[in-house]
mmCIF file of the N, C-alpha and C atoms, coordinates in Angstrom:
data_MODEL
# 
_entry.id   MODEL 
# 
loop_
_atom_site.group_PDB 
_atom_site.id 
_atom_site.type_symbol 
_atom_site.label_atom_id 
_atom_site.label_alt_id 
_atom_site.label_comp_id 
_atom_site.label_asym_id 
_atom_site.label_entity_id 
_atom_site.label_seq_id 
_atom_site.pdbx_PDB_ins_code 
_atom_site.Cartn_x 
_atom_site.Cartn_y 
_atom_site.Cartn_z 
_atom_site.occupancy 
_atom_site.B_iso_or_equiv 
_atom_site.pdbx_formal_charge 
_atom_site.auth_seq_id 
_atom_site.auth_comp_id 
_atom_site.auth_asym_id 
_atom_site.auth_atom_id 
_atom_site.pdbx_PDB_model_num 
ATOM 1   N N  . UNK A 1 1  ? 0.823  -1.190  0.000   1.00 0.00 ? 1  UNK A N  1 
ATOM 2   C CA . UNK A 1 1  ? 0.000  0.000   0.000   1.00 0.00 ? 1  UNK A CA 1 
ATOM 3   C C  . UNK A 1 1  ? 0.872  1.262   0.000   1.00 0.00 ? 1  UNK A C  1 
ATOM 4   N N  . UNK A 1 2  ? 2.133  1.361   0.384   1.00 0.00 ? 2  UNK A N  1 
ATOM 5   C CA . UNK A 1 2  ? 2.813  2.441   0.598   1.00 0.00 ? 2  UNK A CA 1 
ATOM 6   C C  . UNK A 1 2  ? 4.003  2.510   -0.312  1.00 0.00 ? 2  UNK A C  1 
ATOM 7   N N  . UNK A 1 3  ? 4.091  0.876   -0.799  1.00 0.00 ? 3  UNK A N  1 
ATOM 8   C CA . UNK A 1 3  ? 5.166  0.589   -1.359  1.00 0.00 ? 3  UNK A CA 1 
ATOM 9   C C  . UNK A 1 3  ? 5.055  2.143   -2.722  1.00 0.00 ? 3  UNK A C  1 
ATOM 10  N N  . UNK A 1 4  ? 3.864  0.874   -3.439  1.00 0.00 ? 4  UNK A N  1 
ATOM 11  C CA . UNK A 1 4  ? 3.712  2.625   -4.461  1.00 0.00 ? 4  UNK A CA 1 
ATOM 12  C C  . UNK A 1 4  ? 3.815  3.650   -4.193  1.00 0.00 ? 4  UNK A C  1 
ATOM 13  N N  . UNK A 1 5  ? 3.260  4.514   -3.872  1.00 0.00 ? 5  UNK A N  1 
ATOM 14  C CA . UNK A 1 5  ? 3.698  5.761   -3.676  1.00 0.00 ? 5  UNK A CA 1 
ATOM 15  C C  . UNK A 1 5  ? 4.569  6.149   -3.331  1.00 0.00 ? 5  UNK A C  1 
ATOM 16  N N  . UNK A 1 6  ? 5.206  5.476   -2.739  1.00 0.00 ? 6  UNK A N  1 
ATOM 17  C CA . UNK A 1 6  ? 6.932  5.522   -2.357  1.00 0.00 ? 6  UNK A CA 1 
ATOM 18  C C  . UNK A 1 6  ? 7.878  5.470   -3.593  1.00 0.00 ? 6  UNK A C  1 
ATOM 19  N N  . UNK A 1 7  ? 7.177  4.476   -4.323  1.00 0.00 ? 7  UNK A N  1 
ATOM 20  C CA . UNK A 1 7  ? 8.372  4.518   -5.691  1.00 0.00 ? 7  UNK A CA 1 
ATOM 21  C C  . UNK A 1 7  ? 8.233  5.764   -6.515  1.00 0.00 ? 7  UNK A C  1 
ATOM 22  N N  . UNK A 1 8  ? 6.800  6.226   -6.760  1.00 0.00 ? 8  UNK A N  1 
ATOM 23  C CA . UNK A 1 8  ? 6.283  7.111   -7.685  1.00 0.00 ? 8  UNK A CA 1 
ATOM 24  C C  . UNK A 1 8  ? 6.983  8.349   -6.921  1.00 0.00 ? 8  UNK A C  1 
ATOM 25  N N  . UNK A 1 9  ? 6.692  8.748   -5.889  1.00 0.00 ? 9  UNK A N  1 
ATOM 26  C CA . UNK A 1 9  ? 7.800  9.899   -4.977  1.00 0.00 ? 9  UNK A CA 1 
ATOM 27  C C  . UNK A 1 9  ? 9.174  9.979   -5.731  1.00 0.00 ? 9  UNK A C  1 
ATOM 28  N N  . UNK A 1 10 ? 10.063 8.296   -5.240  1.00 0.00 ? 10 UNK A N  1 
ATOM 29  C CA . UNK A 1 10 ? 11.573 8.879   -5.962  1.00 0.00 ? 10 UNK A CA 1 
ATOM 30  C C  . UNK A 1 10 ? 11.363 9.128   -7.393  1.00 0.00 ? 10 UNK A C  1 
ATOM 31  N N  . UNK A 1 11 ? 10.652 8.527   -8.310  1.00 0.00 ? 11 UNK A N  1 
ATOM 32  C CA . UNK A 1 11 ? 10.396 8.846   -9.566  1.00 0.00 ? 11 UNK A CA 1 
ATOM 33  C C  . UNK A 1 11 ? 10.561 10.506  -9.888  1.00 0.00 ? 11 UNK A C  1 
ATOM 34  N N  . UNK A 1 12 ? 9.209  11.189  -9.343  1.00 0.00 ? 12 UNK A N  1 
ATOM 35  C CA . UNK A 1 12 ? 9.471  12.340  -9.552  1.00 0.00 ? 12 UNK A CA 1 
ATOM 36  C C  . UNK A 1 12 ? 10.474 13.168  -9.138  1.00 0.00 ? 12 UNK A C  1 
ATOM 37  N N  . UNK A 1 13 ? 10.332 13.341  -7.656  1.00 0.00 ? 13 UNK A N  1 
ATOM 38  C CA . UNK A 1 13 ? 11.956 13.182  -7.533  1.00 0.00 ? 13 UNK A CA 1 
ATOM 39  C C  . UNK A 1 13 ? 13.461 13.519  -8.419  1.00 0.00 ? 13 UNK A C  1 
ATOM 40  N N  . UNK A 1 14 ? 13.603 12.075  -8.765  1.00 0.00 ? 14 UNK A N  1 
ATOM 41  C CA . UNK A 1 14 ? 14.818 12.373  -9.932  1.00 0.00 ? 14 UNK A CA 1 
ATOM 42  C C  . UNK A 1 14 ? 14.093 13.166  -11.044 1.00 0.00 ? 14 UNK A C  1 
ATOM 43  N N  . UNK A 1 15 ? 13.137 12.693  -11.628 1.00 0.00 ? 15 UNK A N  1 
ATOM 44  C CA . UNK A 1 15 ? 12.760 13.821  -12.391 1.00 0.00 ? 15 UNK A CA 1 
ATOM 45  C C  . UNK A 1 15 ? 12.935 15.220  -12.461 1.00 0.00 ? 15 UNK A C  1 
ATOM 46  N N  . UNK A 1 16 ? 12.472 15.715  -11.163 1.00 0.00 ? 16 UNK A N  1 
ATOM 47  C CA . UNK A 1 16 ? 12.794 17.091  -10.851 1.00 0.00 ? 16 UNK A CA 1 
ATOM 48  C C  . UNK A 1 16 ? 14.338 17.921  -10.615 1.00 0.00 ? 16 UNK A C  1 
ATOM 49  N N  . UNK A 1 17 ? 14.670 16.801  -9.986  1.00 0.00 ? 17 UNK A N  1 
ATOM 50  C CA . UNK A 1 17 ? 16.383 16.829  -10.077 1.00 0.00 ? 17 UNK A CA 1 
ATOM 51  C C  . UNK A 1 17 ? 17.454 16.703  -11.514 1.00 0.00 ? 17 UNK A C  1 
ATOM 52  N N  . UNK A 1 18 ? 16.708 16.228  -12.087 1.00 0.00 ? 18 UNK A N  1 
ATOM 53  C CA . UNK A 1 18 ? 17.285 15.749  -13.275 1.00 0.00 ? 18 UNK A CA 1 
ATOM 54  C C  . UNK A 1 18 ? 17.048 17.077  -14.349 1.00 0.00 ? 18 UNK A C  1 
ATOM 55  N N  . UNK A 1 19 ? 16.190 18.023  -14.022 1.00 0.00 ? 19 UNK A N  1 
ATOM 56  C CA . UNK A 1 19 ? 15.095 19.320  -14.512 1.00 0.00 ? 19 UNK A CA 1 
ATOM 57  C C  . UNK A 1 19 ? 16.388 19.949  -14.102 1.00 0.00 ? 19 UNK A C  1 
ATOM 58  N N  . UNK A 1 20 ? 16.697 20.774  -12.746 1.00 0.00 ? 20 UNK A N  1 
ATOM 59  C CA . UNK A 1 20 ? 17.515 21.571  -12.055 1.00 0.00 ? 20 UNK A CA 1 
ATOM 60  C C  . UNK A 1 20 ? 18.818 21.253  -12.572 1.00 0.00 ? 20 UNK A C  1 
ATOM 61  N N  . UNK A 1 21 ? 19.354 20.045  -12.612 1.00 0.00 ? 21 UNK A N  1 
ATOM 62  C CA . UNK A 1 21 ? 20.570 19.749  -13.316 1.00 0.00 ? 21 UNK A CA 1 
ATOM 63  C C  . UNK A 1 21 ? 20.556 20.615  -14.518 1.00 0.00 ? 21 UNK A C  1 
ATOM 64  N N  . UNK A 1 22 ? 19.860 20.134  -15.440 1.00 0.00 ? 22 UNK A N  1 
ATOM 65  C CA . UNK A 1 22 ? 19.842 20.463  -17.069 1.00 0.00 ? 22 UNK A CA 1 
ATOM 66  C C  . UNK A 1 22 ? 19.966 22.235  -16.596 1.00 0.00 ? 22 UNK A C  1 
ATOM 67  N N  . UNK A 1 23 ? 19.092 22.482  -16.307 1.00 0.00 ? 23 UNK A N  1 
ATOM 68  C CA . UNK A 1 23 ? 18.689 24.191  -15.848 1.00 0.00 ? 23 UNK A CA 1 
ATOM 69  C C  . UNK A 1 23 ? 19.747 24.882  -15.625 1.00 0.00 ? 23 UNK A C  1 
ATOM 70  N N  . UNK A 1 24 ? 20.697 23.852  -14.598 1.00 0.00 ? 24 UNK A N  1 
ATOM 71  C CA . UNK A 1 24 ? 22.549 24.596  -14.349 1.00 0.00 ? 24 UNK A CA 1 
ATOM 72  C C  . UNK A 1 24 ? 23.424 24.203  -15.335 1.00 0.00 ? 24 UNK A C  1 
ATOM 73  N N  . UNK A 1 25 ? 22.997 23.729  -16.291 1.00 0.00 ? 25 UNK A N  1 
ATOM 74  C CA . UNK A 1 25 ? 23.963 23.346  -17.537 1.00 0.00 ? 25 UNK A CA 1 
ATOM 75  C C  . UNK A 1 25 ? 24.549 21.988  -17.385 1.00 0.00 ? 25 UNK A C  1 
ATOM 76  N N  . UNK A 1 26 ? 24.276 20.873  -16.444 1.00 0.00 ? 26 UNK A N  1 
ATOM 77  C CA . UNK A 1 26 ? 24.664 19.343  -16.506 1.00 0.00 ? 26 UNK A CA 1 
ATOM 78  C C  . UNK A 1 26 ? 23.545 18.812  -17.441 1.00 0.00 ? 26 UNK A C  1 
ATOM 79  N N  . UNK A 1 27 ? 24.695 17.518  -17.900 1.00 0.00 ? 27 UNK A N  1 
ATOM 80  C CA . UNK A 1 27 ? 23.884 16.500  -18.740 1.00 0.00 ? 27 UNK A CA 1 
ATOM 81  C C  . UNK A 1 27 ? 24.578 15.379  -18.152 1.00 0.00 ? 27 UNK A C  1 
ATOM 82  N N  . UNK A 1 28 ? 23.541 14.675  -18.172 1.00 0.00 ? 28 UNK A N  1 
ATOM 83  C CA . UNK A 1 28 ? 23.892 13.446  -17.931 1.00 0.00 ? 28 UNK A CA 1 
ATOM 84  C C  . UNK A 1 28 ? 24.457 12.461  -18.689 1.00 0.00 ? 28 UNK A C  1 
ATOM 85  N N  . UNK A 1 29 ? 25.590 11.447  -18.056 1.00 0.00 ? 29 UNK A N  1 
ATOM 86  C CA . UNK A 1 29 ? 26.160 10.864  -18.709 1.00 0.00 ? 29 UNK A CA 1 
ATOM 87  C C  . UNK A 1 29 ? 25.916 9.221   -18.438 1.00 0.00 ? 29 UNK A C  1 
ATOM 88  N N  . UNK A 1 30 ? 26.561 8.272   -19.465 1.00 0.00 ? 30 UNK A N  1 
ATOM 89  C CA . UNK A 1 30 ? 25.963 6.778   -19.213 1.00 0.00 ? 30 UNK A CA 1 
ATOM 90  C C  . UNK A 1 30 ? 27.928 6.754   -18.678 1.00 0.00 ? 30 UNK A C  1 
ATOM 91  N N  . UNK A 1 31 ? 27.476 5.787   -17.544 1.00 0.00 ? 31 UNK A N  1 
ATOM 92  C CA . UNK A 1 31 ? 29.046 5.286   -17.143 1.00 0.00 ? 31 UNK A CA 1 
ATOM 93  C C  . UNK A 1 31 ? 29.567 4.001   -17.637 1.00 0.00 ? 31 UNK A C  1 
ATOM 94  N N  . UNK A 1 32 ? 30.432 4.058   -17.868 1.00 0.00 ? 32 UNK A N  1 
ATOM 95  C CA . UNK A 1 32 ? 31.388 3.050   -18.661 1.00 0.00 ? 32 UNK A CA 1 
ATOM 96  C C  . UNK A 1 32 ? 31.098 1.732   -18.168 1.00 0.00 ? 32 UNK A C  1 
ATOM 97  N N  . UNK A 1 33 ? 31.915 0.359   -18.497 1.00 0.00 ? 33 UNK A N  1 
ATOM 98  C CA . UNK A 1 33 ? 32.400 -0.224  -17.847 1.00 0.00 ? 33 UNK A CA 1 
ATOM 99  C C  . UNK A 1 33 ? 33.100 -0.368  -17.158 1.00 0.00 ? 33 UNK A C  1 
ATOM 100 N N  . UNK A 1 34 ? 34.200 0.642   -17.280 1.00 0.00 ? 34 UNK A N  1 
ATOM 101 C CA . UNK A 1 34 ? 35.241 0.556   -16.131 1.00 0.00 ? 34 UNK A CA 1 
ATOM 102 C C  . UNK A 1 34 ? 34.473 1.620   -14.759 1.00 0.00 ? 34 UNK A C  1 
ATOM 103 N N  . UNK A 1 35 ? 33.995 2.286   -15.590 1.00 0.00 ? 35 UNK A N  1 
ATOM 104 C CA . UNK A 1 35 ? 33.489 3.427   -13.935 1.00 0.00 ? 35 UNK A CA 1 
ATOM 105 C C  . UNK A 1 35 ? 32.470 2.559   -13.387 1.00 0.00 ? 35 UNK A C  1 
ATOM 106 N N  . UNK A 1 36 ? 31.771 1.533   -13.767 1.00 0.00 ? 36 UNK A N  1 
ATOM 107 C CA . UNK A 1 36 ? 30.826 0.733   -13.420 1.00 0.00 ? 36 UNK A CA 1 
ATOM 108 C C  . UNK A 1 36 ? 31.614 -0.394  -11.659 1.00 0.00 ? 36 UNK A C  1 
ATOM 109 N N  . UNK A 1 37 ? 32.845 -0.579  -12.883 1.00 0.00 ? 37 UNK A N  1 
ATOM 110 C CA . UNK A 1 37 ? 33.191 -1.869  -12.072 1.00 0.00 ? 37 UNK A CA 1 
ATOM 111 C C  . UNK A 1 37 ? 34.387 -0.664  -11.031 1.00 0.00 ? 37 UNK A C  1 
ATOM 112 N N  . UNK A 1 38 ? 34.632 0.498   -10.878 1.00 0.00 ? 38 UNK A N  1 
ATOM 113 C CA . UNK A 1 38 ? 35.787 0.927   -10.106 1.00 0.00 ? 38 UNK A CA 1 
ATOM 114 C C  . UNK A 1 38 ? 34.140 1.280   -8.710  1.00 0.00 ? 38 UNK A C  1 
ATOM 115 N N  . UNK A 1 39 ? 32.898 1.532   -9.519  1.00 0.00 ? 39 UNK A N  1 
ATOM 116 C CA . UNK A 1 39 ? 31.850 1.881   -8.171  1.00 0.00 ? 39 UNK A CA 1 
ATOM 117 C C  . UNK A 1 39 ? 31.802 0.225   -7.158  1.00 0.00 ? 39 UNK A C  1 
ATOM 118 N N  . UNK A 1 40 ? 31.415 -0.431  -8.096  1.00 0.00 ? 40 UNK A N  1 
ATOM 119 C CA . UNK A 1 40 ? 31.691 -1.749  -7.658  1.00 0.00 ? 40 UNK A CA 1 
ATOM 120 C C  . UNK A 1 40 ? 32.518 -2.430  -6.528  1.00 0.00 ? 40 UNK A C  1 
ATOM 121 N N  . UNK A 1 41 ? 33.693 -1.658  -6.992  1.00 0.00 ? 41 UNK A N  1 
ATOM 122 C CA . UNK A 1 41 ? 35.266 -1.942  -6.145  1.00 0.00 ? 41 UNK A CA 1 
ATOM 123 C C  . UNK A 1 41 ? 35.020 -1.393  -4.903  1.00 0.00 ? 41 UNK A C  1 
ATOM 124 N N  . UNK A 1 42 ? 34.447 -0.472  -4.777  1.00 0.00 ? 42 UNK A N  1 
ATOM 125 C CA . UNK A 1 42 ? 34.775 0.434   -3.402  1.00 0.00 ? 42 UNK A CA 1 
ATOM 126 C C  . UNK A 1 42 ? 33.465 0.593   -2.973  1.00 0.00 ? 42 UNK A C  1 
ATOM 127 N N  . UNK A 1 43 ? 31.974 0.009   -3.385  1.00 0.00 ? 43 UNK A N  1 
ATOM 128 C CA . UNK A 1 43 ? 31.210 -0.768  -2.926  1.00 0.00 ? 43 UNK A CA 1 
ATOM 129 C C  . UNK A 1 43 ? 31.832 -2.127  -1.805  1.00 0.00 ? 43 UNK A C  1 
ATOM 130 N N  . UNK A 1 44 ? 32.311 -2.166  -2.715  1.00 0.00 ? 44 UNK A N  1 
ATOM 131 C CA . UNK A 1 44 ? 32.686 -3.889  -2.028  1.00 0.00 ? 44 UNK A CA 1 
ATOM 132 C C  . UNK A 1 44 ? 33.621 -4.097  -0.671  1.00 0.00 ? 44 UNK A C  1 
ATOM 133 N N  . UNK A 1 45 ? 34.363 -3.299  -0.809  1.00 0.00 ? 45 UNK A N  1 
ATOM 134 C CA . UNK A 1 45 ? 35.563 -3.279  -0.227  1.00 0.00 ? 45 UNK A CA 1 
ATOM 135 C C  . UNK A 1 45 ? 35.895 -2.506  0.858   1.00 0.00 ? 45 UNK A C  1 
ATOM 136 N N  . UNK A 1 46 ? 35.018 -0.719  0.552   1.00 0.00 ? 46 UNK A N  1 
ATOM 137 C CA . UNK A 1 46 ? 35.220 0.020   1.532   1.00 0.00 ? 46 UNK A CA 1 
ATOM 138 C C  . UNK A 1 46 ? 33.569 0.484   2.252   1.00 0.00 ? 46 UNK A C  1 
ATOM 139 N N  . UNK A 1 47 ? 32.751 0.970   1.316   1.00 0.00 ? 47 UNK A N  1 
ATOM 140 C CA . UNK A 1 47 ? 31.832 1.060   1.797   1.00 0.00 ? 47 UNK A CA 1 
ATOM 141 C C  . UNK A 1 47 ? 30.494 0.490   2.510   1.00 0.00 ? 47 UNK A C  1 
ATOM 142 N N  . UNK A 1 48 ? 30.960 -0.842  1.851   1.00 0.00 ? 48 UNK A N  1 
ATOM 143 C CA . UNK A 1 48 ? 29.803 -1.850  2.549   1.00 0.00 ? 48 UNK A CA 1 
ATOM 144 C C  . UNK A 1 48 ? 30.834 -2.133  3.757   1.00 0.00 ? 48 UNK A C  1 
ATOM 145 N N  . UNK A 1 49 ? 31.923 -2.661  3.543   1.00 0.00 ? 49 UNK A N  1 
ATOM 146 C CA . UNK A 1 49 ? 32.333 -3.036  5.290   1.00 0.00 ? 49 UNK A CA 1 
ATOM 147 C C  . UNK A 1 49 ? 32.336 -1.913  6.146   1.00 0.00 ? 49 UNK A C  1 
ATOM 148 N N  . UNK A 1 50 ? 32.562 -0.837  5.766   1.00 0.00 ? 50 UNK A N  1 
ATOM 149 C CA . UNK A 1 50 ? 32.844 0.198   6.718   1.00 0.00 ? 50 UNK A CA 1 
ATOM 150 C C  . UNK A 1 50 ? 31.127 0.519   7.658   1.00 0.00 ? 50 UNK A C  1 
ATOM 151 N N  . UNK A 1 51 ? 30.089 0.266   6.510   1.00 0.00 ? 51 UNK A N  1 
ATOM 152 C CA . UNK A 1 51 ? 28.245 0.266   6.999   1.00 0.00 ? 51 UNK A CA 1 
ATOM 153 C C  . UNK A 1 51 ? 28.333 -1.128  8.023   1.00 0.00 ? 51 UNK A C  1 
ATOM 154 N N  . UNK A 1 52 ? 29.043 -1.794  7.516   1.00 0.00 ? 52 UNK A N  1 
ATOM 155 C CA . UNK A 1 52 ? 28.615 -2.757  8.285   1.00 0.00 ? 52 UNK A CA 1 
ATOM 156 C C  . UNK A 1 52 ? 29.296 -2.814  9.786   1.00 0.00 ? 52 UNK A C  1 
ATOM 157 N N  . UNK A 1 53 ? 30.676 -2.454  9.880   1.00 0.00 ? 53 UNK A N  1 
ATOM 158 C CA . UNK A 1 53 ? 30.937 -1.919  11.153  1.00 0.00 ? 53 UNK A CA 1 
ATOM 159 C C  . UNK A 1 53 ? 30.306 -1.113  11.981  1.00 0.00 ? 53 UNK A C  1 
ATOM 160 N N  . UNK A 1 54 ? 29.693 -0.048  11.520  1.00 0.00 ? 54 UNK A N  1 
ATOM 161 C CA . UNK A 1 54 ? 28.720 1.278   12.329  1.00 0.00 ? 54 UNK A CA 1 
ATOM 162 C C  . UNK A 1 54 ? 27.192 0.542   12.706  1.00 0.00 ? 54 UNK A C  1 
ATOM 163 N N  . UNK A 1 55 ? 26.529 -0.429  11.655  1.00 0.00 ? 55 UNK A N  1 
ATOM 164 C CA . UNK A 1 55 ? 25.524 -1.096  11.693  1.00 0.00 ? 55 UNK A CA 1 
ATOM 165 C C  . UNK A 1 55 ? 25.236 -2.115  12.849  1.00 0.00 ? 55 UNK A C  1 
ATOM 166 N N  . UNK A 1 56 ? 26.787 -2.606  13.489  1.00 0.00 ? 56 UNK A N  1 
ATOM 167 C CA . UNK A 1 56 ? 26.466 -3.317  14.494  1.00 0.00 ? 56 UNK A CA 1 
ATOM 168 C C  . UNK A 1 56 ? 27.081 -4.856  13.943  1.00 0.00 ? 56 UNK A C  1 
ATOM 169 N N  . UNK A 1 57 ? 28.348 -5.175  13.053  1.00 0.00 ? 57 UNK A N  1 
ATOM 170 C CA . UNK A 1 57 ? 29.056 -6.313  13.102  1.00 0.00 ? 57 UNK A CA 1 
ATOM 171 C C  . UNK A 1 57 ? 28.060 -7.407  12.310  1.00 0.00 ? 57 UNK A C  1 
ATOM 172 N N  . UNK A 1 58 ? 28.167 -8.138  13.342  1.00 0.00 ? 58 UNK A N  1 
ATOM 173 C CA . UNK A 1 58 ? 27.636 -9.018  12.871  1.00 0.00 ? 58 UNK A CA 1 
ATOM 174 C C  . UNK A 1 58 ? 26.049 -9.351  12.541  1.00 0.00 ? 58 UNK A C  1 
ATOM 175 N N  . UNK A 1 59 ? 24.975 -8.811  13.379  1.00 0.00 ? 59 UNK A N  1 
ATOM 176 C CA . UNK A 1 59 ? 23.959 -8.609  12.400  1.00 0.00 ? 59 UNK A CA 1 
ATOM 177 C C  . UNK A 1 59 ? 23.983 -8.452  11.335  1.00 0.00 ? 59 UNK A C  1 
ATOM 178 N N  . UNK A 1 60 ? 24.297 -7.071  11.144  1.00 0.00 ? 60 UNK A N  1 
ATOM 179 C CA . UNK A 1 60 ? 24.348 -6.554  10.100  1.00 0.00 ? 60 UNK A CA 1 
ATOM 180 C C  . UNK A 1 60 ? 25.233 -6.693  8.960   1.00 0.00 ? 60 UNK A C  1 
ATOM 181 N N  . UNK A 1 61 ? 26.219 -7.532  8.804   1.00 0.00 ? 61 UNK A N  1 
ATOM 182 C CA . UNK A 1 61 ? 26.607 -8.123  8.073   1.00 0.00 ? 61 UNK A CA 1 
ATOM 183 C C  . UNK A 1 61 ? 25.884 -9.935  7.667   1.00 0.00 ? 61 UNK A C  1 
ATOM 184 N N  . UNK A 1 62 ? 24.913 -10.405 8.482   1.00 0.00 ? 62 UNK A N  1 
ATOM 185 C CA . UNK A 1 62 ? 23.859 -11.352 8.060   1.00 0.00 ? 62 UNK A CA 1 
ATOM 186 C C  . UNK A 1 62 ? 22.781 -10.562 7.554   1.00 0.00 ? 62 UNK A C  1 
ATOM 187 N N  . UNK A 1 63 ? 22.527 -9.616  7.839   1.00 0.00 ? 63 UNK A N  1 
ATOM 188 C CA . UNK A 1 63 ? 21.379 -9.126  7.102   1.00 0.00 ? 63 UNK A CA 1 
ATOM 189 C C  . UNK A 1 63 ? 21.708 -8.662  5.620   1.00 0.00 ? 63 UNK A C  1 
ATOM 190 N N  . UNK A 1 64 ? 22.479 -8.062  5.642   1.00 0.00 ? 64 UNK A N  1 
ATOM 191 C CA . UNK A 1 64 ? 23.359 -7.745  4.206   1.00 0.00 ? 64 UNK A CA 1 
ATOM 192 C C  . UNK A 1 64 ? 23.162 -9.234  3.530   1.00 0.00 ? 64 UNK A C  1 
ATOM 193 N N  . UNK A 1 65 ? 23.980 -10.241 3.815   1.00 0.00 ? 65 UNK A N  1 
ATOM 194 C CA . UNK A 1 65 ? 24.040 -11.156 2.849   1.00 0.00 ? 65 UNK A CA 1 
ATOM 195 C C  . UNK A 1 65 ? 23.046 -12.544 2.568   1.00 0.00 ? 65 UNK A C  1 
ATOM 196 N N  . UNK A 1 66 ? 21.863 -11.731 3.810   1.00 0.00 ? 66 UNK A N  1 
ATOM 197 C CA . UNK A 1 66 ? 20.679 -12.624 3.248   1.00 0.00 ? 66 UNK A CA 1 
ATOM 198 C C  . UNK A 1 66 ? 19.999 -11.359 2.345   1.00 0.00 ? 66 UNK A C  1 
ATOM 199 N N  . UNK A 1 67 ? 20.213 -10.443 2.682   1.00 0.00 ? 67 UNK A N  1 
ATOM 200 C CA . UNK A 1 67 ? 18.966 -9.643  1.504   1.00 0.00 ? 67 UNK A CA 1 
ATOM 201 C C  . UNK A 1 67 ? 19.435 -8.453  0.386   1.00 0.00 ? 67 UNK A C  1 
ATOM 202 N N  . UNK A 1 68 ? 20.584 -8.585  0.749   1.00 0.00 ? 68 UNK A N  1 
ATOM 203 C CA . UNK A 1 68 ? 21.013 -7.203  -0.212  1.00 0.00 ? 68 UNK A CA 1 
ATOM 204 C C  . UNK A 1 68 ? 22.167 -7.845  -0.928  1.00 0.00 ? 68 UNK A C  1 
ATOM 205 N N  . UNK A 1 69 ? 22.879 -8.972  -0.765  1.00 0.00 ? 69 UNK A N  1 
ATOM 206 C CA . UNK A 1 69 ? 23.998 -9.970  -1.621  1.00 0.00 ? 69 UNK A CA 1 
ATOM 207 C C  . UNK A 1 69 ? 23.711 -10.564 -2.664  1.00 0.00 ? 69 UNK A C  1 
ATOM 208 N N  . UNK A 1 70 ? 22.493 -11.354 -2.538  1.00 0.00 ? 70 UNK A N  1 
ATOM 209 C CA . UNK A 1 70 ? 22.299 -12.037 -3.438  1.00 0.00 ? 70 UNK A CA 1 
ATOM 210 C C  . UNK A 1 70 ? 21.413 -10.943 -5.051  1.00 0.00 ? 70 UNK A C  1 
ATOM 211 N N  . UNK A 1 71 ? 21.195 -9.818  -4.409  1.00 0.00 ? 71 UNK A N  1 
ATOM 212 C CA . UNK A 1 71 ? 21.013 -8.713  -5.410  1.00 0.00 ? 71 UNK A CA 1 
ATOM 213 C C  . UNK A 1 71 ? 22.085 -8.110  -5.953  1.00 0.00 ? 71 UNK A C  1 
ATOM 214 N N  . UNK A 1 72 ? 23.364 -7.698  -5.502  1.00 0.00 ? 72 UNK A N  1 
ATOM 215 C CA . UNK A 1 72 ? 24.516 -6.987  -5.628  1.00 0.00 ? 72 UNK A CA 1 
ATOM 216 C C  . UNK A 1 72 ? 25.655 -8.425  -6.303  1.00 0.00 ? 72 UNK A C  1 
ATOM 217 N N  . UNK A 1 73 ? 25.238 -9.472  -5.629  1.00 0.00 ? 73 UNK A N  1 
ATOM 218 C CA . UNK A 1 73 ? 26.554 -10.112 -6.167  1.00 0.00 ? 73 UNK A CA 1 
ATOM 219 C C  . UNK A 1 73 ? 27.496 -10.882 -5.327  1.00 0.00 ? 73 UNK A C  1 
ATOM 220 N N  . UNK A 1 74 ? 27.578 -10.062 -4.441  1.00 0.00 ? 74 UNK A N  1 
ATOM 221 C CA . UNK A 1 74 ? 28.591 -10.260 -3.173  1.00 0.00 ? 74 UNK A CA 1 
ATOM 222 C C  . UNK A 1 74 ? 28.598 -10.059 -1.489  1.00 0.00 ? 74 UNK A C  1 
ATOM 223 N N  . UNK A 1 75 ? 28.728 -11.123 -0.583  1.00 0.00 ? 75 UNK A N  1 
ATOM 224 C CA . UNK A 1 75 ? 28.569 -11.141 0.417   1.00 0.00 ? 75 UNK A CA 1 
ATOM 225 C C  . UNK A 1 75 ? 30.018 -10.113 1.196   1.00 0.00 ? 75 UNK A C  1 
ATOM 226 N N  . UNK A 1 76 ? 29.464 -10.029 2.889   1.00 0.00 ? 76 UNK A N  1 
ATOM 227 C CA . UNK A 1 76 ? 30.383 -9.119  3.128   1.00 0.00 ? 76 UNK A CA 1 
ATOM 228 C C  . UNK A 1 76 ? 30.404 -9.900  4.757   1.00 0.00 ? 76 UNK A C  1 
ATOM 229 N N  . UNK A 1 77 ? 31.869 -10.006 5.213   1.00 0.00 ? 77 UNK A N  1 
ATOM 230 C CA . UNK A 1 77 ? 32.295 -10.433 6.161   1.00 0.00 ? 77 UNK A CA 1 
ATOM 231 C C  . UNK A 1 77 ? 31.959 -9.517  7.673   1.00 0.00 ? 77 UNK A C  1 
ATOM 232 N N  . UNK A 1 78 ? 31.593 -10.174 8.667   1.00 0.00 ? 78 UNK A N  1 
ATOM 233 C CA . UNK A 1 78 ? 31.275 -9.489  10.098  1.00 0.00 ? 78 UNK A CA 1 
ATOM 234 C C  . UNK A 1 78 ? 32.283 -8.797  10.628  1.00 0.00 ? 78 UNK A C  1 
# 
């Protein structure tokens, strides 16, 4: 019931953001493969462990890799 409107929110959202961008003279760009896989890298490596330290260890490193790993790819150590 909330789910929707929740998505339709960020929708517009970027929309509107995406408006203000153009307005200050950005365009948007498609990222490479390599800028794909360097977000990837430091996903992996620095920013998910570092969430998962502040998150509380080891929970939160099981919760990560029952619900957000098997979407991303990769599990992350306690």
């Amino acid at each position: 019931m909330i789910e929707e409107p929740s998505f339709d929110l960020v929708e517009r959202l970027n929309r509107e953001g995406m408006a203000i961008n153009a307005k200050h003279g950005m365009e948007p760009i498609t990222f490479t493969p390599e800028i794909m896989a360097a977000i990837r890298e430091v996903a992996r490596n620095k920013i998910v462990p570092d969430w998962v330290r502040r998150a509380g260890g080891q929970e939160a490193a099981q919760l990560f890799n029952q619900i957000i790993a098997p979407l991303v790819g990769f599990t992350v150590a306690p």
